[in-house]
DRENKE-603154 format. One line per 10 residues: number of its first residue (from 0); for each residue z, y, x of C-alpha. Coordinates in Angstrom, 2 decimals, padded with zeros to 5 digits, m for minus. Each point is the difference from the previous one (the first is absolute). Layout:
N
NUM> Z:Y:X ~ ...;
% end
This chain:
604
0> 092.66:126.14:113.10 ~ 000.74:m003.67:m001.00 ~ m003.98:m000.56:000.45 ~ 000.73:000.87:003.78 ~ 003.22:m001.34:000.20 ~ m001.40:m003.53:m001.08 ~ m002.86:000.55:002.76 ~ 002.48:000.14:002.98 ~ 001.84:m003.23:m001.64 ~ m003.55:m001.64:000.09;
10> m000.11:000.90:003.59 ~ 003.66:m001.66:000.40 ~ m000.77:m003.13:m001.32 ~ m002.98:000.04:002.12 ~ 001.72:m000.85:003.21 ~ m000.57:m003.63:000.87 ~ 003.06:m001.38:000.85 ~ 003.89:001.36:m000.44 ~ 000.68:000.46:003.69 ~ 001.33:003.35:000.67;
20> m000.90:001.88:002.68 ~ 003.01:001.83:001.15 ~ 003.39:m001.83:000.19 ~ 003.03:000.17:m002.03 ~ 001.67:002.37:002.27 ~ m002.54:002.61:m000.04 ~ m000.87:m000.09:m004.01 ~ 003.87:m000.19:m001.12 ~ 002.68:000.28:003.54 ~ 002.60:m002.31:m000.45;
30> m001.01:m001.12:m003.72 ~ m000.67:m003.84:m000.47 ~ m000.47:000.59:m003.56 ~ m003.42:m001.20:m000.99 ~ m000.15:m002.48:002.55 ~ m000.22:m003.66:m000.66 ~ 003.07:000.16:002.82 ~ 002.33:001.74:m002.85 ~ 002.62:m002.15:m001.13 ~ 000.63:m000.75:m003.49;
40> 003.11:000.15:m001.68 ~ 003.43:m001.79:m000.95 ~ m000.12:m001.13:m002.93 ~ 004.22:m000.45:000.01 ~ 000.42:003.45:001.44 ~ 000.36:001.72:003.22 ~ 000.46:m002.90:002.81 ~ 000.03:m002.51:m002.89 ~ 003.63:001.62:m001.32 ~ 000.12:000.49:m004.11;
50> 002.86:002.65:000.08 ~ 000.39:000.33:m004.21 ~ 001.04:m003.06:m000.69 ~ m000.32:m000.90:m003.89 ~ m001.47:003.39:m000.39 ~ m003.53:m000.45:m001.91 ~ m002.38:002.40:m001.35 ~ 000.85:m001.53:m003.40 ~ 004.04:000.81:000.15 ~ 000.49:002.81:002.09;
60> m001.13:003.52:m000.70 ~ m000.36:001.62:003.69 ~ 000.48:003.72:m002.22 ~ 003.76:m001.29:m000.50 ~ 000.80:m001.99:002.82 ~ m000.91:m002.63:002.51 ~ 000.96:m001.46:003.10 ~ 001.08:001.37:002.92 ~ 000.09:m001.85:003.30 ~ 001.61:002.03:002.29;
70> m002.45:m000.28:002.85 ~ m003.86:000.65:000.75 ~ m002.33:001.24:002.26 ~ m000.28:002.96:002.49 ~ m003.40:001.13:001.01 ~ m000.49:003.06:002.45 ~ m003.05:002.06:m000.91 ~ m001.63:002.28:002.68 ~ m002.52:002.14:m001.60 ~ m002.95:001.66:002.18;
80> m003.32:000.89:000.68 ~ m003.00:m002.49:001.14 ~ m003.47:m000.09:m000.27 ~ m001.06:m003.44:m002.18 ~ m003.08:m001.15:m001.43 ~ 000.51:m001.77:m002.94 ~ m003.45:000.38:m002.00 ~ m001.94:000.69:003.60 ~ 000.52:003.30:m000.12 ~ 002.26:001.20:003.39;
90> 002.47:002.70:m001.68 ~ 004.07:001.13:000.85 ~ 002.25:m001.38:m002.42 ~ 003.97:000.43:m000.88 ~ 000.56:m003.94:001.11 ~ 003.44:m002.01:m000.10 ~ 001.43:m002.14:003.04 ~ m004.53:000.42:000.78 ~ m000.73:m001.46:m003.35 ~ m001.97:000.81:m002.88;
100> 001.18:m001.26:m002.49 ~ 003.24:000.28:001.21 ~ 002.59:m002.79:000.50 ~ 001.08:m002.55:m003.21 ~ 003.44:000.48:m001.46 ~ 001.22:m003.16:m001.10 ~ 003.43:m000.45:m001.38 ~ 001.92:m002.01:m002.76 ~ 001.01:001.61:m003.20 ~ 003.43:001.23:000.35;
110> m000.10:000.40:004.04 ~ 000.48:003.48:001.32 ~ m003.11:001.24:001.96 ~ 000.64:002.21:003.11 ~ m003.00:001.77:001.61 ~ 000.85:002.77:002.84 ~ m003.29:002.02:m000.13 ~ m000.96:002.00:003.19 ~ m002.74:003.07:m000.35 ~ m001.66:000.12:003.59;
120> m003.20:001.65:m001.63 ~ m001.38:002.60:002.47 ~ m002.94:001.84:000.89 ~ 000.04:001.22:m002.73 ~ 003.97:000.05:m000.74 ~ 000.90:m001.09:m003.81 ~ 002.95:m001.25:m002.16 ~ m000.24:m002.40:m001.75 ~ 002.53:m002.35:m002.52 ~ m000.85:m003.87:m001.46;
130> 000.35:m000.52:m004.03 ~ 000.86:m003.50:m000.68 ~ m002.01:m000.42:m003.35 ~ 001.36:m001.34:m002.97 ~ 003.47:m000.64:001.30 ~ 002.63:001.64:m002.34 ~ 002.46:001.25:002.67 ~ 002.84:m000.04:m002.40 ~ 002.56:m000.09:002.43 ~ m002.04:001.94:002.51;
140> m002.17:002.79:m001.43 ~ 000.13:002.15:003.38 ~ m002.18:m002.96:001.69 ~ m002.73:000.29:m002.92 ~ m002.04:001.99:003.16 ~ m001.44:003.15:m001.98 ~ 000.14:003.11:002.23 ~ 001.42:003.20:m002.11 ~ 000.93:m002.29:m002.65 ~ 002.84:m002.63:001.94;
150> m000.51:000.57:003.39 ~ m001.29:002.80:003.04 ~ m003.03:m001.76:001.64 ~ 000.74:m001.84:003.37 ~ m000.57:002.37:002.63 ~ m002.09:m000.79:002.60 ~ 002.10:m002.06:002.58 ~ 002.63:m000.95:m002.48 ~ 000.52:m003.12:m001.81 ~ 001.77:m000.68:m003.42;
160> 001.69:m003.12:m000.97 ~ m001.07:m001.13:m003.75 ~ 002.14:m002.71:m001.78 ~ m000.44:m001.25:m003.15 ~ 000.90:m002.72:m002.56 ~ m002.85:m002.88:m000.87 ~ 000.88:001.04:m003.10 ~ m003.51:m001.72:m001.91 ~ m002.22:m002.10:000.72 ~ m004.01:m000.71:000.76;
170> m002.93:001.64:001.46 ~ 000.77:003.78:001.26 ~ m000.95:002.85:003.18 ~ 001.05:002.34:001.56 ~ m001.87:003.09:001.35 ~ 000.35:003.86:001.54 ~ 001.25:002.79:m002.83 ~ m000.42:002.62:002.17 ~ m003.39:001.84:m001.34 ~ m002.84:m002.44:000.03;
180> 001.37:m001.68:002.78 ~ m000.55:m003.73:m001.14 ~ m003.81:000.91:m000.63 ~ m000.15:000.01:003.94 ~ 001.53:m003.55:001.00 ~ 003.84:m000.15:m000.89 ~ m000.09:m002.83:m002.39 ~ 001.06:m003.45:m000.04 ~ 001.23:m003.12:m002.62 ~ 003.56:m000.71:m001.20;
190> 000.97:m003.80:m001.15 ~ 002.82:m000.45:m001.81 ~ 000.41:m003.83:m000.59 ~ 001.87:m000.83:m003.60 ~ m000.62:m002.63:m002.94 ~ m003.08:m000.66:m001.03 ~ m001.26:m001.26:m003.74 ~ m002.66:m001.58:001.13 ~ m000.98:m002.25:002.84 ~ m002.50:m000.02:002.54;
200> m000.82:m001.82:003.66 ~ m000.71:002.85:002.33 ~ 001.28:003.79:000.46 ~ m003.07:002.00:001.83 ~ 002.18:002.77:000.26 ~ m000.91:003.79:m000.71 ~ m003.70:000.97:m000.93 ~ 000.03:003.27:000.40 ~ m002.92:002.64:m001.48 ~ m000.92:003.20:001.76;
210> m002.45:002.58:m000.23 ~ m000.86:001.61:003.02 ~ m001.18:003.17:001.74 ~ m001.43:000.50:003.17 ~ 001.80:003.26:000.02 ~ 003.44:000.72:000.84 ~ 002.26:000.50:m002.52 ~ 000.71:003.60:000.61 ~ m003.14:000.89:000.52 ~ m000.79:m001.27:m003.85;
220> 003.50:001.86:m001.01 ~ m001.31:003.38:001.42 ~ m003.39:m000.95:m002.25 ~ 001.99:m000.80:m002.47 ~ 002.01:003.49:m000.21 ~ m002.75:001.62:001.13 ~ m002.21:002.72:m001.94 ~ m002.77:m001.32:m001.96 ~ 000.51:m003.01:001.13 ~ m000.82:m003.61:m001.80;
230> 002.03:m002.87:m000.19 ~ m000.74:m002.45:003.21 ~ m002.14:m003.51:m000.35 ~ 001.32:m002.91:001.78 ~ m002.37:m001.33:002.72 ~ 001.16:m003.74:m000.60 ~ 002.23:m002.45:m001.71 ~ 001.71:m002.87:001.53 ~ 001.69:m003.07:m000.04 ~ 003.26:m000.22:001.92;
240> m000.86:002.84:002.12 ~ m003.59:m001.32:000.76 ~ m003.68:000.16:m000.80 ~ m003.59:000.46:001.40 ~ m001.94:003.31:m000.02 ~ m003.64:001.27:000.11 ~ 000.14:001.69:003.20 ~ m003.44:001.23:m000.63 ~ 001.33:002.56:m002.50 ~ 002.14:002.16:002.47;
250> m001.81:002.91:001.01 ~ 002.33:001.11:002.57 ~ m000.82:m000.93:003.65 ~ 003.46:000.51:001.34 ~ 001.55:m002.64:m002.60 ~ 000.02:m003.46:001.23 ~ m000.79:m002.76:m002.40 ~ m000.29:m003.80:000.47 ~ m002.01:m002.15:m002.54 ~ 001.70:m003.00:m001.11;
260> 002.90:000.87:000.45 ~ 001.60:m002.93:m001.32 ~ 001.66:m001.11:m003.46 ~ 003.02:m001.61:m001.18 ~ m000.10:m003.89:m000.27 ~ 003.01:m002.03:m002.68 ~ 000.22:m003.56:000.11 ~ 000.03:m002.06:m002.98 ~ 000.69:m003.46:m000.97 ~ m002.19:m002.17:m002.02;
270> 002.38:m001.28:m003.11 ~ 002.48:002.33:000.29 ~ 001.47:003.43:m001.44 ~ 000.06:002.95:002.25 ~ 002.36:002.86:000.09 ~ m001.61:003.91:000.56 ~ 002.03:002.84:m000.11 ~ m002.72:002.76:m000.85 ~ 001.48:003.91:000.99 ~ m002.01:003.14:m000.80;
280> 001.01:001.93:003.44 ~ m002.79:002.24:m000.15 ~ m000.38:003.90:m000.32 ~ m002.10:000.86:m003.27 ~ m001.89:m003.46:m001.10 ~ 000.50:m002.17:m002.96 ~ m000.28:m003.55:000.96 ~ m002.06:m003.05:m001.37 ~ 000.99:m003.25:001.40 ~ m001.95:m003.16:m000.38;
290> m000.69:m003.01:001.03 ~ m003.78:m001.84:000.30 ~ 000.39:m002.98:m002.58 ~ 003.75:000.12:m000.06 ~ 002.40:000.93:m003.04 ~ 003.43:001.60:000.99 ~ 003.06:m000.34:m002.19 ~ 002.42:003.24:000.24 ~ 003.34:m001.02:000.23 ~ 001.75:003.25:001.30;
300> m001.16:004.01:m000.35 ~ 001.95:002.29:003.03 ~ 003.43:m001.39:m000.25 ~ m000.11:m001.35:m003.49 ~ m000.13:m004.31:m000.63 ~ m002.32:000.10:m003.22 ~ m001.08:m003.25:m002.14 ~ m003.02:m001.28:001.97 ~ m003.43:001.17:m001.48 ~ m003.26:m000.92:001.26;
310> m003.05:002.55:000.88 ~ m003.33:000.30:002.12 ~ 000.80:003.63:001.29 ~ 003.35:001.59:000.75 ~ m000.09:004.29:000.05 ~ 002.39:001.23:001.82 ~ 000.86:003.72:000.79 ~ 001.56:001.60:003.12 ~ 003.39:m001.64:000.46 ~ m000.04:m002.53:m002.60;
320> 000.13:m004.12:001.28 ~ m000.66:m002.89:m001.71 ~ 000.65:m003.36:000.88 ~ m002.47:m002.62:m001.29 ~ 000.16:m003.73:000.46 ~ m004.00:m001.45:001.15 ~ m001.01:m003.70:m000.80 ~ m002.16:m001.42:003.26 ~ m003.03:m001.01:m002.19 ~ m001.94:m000.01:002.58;
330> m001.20:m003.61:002.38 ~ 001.60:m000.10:003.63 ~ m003.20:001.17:001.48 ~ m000.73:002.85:m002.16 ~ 000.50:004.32:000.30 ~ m000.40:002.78:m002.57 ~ 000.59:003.66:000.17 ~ 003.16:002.00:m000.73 ~ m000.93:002.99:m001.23 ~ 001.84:004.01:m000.82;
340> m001.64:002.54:m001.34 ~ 000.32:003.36:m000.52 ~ m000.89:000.93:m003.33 ~ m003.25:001.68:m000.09 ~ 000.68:001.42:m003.56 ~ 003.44:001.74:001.24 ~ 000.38:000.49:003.45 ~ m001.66:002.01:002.66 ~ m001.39:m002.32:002.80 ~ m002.73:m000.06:002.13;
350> 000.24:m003.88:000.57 ~ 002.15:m001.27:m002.36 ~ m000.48:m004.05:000.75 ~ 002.55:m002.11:002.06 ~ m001.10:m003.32:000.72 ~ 001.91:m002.95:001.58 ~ m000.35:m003.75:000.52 ~ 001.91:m002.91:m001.67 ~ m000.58:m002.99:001.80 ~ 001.36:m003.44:m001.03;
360> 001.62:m002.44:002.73 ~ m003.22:m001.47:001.21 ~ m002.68:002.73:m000.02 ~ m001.42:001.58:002.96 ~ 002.32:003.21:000.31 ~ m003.16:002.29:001.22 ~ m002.25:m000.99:m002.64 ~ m001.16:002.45:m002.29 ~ 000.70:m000.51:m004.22 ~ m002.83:m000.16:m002.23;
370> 002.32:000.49:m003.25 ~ m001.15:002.21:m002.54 ~ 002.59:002.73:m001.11 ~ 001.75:000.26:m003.65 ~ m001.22:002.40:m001.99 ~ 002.60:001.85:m001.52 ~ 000.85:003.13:m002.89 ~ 000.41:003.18:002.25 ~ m000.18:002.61:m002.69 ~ 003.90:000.70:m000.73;
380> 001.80:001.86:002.86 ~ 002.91:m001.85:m000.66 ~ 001.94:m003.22:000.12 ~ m000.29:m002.91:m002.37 ~ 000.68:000.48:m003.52 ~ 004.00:000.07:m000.22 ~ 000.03:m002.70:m002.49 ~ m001.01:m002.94:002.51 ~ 003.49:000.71:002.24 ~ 003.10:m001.26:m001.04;
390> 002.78:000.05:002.50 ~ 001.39:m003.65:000.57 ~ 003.92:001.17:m000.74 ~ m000.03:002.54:m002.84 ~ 001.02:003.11:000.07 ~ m000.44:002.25:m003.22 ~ m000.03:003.64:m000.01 ~ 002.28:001.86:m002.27 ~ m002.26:001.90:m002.98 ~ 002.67:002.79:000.12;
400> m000.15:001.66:003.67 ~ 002.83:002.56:000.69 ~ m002.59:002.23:001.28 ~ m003.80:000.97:000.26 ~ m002.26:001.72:001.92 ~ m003.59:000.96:m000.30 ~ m001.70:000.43:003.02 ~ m003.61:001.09:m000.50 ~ m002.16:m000.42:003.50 ~ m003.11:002.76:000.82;
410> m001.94:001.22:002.90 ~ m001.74:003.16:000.90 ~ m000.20:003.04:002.80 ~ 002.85:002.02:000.59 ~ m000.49:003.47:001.01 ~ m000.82:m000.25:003.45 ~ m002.65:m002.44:m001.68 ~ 001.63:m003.18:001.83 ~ m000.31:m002.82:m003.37 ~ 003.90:m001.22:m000.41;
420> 001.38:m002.57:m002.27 ~ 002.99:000.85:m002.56 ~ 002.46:m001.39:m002.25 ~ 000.82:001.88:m002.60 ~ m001.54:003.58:001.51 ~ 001.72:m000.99:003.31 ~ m001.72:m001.12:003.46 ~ 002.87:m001.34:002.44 ~ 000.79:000.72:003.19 ~ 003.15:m001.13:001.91;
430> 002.40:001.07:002.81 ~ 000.27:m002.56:002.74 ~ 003.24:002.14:001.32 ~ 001.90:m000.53:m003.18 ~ m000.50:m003.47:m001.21 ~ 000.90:000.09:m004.26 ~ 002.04:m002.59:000.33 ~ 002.87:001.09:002.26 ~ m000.36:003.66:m002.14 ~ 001.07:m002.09:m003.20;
440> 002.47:m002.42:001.46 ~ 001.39:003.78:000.96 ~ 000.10:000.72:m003.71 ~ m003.09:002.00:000.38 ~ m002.43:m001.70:m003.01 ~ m001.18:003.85:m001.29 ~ m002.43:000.55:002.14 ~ m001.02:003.50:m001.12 ~ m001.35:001.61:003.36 ~ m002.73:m002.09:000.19;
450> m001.86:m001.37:m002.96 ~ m002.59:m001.41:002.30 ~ 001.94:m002.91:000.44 ~ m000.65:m001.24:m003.42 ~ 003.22:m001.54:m000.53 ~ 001.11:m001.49:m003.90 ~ 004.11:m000.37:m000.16 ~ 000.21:m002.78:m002.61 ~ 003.94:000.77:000.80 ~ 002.05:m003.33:m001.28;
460> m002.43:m001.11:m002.96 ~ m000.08:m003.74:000.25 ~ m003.45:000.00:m000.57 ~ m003.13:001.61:000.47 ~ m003.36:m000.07:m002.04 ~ m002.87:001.53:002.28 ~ m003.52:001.05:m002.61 ~ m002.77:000.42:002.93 ~ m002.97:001.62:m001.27 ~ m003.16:000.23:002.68;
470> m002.20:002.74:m001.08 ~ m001.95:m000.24:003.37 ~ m003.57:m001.67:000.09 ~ 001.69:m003.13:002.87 ~ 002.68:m002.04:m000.09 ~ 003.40:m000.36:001.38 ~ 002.12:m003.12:001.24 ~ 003.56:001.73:m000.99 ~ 002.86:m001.55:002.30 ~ 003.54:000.77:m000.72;
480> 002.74:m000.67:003.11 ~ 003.08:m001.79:m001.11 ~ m001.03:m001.67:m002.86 ~ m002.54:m002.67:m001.97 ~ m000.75:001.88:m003.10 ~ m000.89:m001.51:m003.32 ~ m003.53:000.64:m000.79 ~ m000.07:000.48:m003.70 ~ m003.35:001.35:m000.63 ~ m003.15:001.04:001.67;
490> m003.25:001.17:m000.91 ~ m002.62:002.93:m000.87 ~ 000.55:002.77:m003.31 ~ 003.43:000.43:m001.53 ~ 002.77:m003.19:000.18 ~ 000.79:m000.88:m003.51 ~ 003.42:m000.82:001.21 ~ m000.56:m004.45:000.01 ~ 001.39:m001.45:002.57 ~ m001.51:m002.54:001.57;
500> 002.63:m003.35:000.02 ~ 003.04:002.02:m000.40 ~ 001.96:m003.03:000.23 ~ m001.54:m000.42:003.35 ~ m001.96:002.84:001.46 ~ m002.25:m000.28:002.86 ~ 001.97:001.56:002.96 ~ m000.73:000.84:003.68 ~ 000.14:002.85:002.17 ~ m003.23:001.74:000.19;
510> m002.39:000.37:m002.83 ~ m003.18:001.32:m000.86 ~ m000.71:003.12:m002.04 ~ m003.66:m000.04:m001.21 ~ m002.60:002.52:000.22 ~ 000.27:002.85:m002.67 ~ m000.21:003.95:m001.19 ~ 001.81:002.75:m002.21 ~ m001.33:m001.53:m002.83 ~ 000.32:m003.98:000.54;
520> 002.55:m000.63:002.98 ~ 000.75:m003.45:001.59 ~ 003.32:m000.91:m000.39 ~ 002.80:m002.13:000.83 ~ 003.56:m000.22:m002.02 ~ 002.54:m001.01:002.67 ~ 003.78:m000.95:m000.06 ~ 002.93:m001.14:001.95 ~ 003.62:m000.02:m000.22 ~ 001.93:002.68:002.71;
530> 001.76:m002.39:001.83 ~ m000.41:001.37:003.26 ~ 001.73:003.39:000.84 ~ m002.80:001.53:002.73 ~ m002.86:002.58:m000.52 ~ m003.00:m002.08:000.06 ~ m003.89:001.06:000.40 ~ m002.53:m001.07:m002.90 ~ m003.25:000.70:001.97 ~ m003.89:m000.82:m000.33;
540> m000.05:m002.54:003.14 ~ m003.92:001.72:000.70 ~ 000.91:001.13:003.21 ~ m001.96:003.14:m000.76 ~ 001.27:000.35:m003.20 ~ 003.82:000.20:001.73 ~ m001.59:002.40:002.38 ~ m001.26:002.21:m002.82 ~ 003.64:m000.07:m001.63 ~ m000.35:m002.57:m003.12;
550> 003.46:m000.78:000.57 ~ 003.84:000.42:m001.65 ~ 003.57:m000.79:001.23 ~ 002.12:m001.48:m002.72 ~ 003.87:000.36:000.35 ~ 001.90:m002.47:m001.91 ~ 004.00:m000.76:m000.37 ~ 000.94:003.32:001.73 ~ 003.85:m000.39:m000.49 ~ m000.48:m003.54:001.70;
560> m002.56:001.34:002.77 ~ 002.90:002.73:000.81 ~ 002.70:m002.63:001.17 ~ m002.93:m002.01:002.20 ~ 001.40:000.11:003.56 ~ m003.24:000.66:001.89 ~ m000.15:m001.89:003.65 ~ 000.20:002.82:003.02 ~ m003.25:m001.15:001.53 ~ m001.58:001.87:m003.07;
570> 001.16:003.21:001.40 ~ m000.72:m000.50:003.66 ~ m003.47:m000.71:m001.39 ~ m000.13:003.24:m001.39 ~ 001.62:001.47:003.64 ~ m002.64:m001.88:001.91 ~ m002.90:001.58:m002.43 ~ 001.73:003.56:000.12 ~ m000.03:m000.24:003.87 ~ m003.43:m000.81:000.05;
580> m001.09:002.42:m002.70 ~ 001.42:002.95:001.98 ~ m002.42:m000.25:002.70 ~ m002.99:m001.23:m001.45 ~ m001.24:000.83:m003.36 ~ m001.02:m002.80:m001.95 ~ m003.83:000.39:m001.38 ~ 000.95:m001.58:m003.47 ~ m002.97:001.24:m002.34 ~ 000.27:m002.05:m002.95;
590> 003.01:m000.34:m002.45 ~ 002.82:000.26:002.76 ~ 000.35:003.34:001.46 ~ 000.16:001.44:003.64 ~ 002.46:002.00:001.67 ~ m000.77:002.88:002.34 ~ 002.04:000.13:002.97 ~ m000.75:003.60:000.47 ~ 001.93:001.12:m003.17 ~ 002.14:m002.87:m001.07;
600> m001.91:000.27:m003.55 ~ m001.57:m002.39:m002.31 ~ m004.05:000.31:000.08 ~ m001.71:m000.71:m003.46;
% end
């Protein structure tokens, strides 16, 4: 496979010149990301406004406290079908305001973000809901976006008003939760300007990484939760929603494809330092970023400022960032090659090579590289070694959690011989009709009709120790809503309870889980205090993985969660969905469930 995969890359890197042959509009809608027409970045915040003050990532831990301005930005989102090429390949995607990616959020730390979101996704008809990652919602948690969990799904002519505190800062996205959704277009970057330890000359803005299928989305999901069915392989990987493909390898007739489709281009500046925010917003793929002949210094993993550290290759699983700072080594006239992989060794791609082209302020902007790529250590499906991340403003993790909770991962056929994940012996499944969240702010936290939903009341323990042990042969990019977590430990066998810097853990909000089995799991030792009342999903972000139910709902702080006040429109959400539920029976075949309209009864 990576024999073949490297032969269509050859064929890439054949073409004699970077001028794409089919415009922006056609490869991407209303996207200028990847254009050399994309505008960099404040570096004093949004509209050249620094709204915290003499708050620095030195003296202020965002976990406790932080500014808050009082204003920000509204955006209005209207999701919907269109048919975009961004690879070549002609295929119907789920696109924002005709964009894929969608739109750039870009606010201040401490504003208040409003975005009315409007579902006008027909032929077929969907919901749908938007998951702002890595934002802790503490005042908020009904506008964390997870259908069954905070929220019914936006009904199909209905919008829903989200609005939520800037509450940290950095290099985020947001994307679809309902099913796989996000695997079929609804993506885009989130900026939230703050302090930075470091400084730099330029902010290029979001990089964003994607594998990508030819296929719709719910076409894969029905493959996915099919019978005897294997996993999917990506048909491409891109770089800010663009990349060139070997047209020669489609077989079907009726599928239009387009060689040279056209790459992304970033500007760089000879002498000076270069900001990249680098975001995993792909469906299954570990990513390896590099750079032809350039060093990056890390400087910030998802919303986490960390003491700068310098590397050749940055892995990054599905919804993880990193922010890296990039020295222009290079002379005015010369290019080089970004590159992304997908890792050969642990993902399942058919062409798992992004390209795109640096070019420095003099070069000829259709010229083709010549750079050689860095070679780099692919063998551990996993990050970097916890020991080379320390988080710029410490933040220890208590030794003595109130509570913990083993939470063993496997896979294998149920009995209609569909292969499920579980945690613990359980596979979940939600409701959309009854969203968890407004059933415990009701005082409803037992749960006992339906074990399916997998939820874990950690009731008012102050904090929570979570032992993840992987006993399946792939690995898993665990995300937990509401929260950065403490990553204490991580590795393959049986943790010998060290923690790694316990004075100042790594932390972030998604983290990978290596490969394992019965008898040697991966694992990952996580922790974080329960300071934010809310029932909160700790997923694999492997869009099939979701699909297949590797997935819990934590509820934390129920006494507090009980005297929330939740907003009205999360109800008339709920009305809007019921409405549209009663007369047309949603086709949700992965780990939601549907509701026939004939007998009013929940279908397994």
């Amino acid at each position: 496979m990576a024999t073949a995969a490297s032969a269509v890359l050859s064929g890439i890197l054949s073409l004699s010149s970077l001028v794409p042959s089919l415009p922006q509009t056609v490869t991407n809608g209303a996207s200028i990301l990847g254009t050399l027409g994309a505008p960099t970045l404040s570096l004093t915040g949004l509209n050249g406004i620094i709204s915290w003050g003499s708050d620095t990532v030195s003296n202020t831990n965002p976990y406790v406290g932080g500014p808050v301005s009082g204003v920000g930005p509204t955006y209005n989102f209207n999701i919907s079908r269109g048919f975009i090429a961004p690879d070549g390949v002609n295929k119907s995607s789920l696109l924002i305001n005709g964009a894929f990616p969608g739109p750039l959020i870009e606010a201040n730390w401490g504003d208040t973000i409003t975005v009315k979101v409007c579902n006008n996704i027909y032929g077929p008809e969907e919901g749908t809901s938007l998951h702002w990652h890595g934002i802790l919602q503490k005042l908020t948690p009904w506008f964390d976006g997870v259908p069954a969990v905070q929220q019914c799904p936006i009904a199909p002519g209905a919008c829903f008003t989200y609005s939520f505190l800037a509450d940290l800062y950095g290099t985020s996205w947001y994307h679809s939760h309902y099913s796989a959704q996000y695997a079929g277009g609804l993506v885009g970057p989130m900026v939230i300007h703050g302090p930075s330890q470091v400084q730099y000359d330029y902010d290029l803005g979001p990089v964003m990484l994607s594998d990508a299928y030819h296929t719709e989305y719910f076409k894969i999901v029905e493959q996915v939760m099919g019978v005897n069915e294997g996993p999917p392989f990506s048909d491409n990987n891109l770089i800010n929603g663009k990349m060139n493909y070997n047209c020669s390898l489609i077989q079907d007739p009726t599928i239009q494809c387009t060689p040279n489709a056209g790459l992304s281009k970033f500007q760089f500046h000879s002498g000076k330092k270069h900001r990249l925010r680098l975001i995993n917003s792909g469906a299954e793929g570990i990513q390896r970023f590099t750079i032809d002949g350039h060093n990056m210094t890390i400087i910030a993993n998802d919303f986490v400022p960390i003491q700068p550290y310098t590397t050749n290759v940055v892995t990054l699983g599905i919804g993880q960032r990193s922010d890296v700072i990039v020295e222009g080594i290079g002379s005015p006239t010369s290019a080089y090659w970004m590159r992304s992989d997908l890792s050969p060794h642990c993902d399942l791609a058919n062409q798992p090579h992004a390209l795109a082209a640096i070019y420095y302020e003099n070069a000829v902007t259709t010229a083709k590289p010549t750079t050689t790529a860095t070679p780099y250590d692919d063998s551990k499906c996993g990050n970097d070694n916890l020991n080379l991340t320390t988080p710029y403003f410490p933040f220890p993790a208590t030794s003595n959690p109130a509570t913990t909770q083993d939470l063993v991962i496997t896979g294998a056929p149920n009995a209609s011989n569909i292969f499920l994940f579980y945690v613990n012996g359980e596979s979940f499944r939600g409701n959309y009709d009854h969203p968890m969240l407004v059933l415990a702010n009701q005082g409803n936290v037992s749960y006992p009709f339906d074990p399916q939903w997998n939820a874990y009341n950690f009731g008012d323990n102050s904090s929570i120790r979570l032992i993840v042990k992987n006993e399946f042969g792939a690995s898993h990019p665990m995300h937990l809503h509401g929260h950065n977590f403490n990553v204490l430990a991580e590795g393959v066998g049986t943790w010998d309870g060290t923690i790694v810097h316990q004075q100042n853990t790594q932390r972030r909000d998604v983290q990978l889980v290596q490969p394992g089995s019965p008898a040697a799991p991966g694992y990952i030792v996580l922790q974080y205090f329960t300071d934010n009342p809310g029932v909160w999903p700790f997923h694999c972000h492997i869009a099939w993985h979701v699909s297949a139910g590797l997935y819990i709902n934590t509820i934390e702080q129920e006494t507090l969660l009980q005297k929330r006040v939740l907003p009205s429109s999360v109800a008339q959400t709920c009305v809007a969905w019921a409405n549209y539920t009663g007369h047309d029976v949603v086709d949700e075949i992965d780990s939601g469930l549907k509701r026939s309209k004939e007998r009013n009864v929940l279908l397994f």
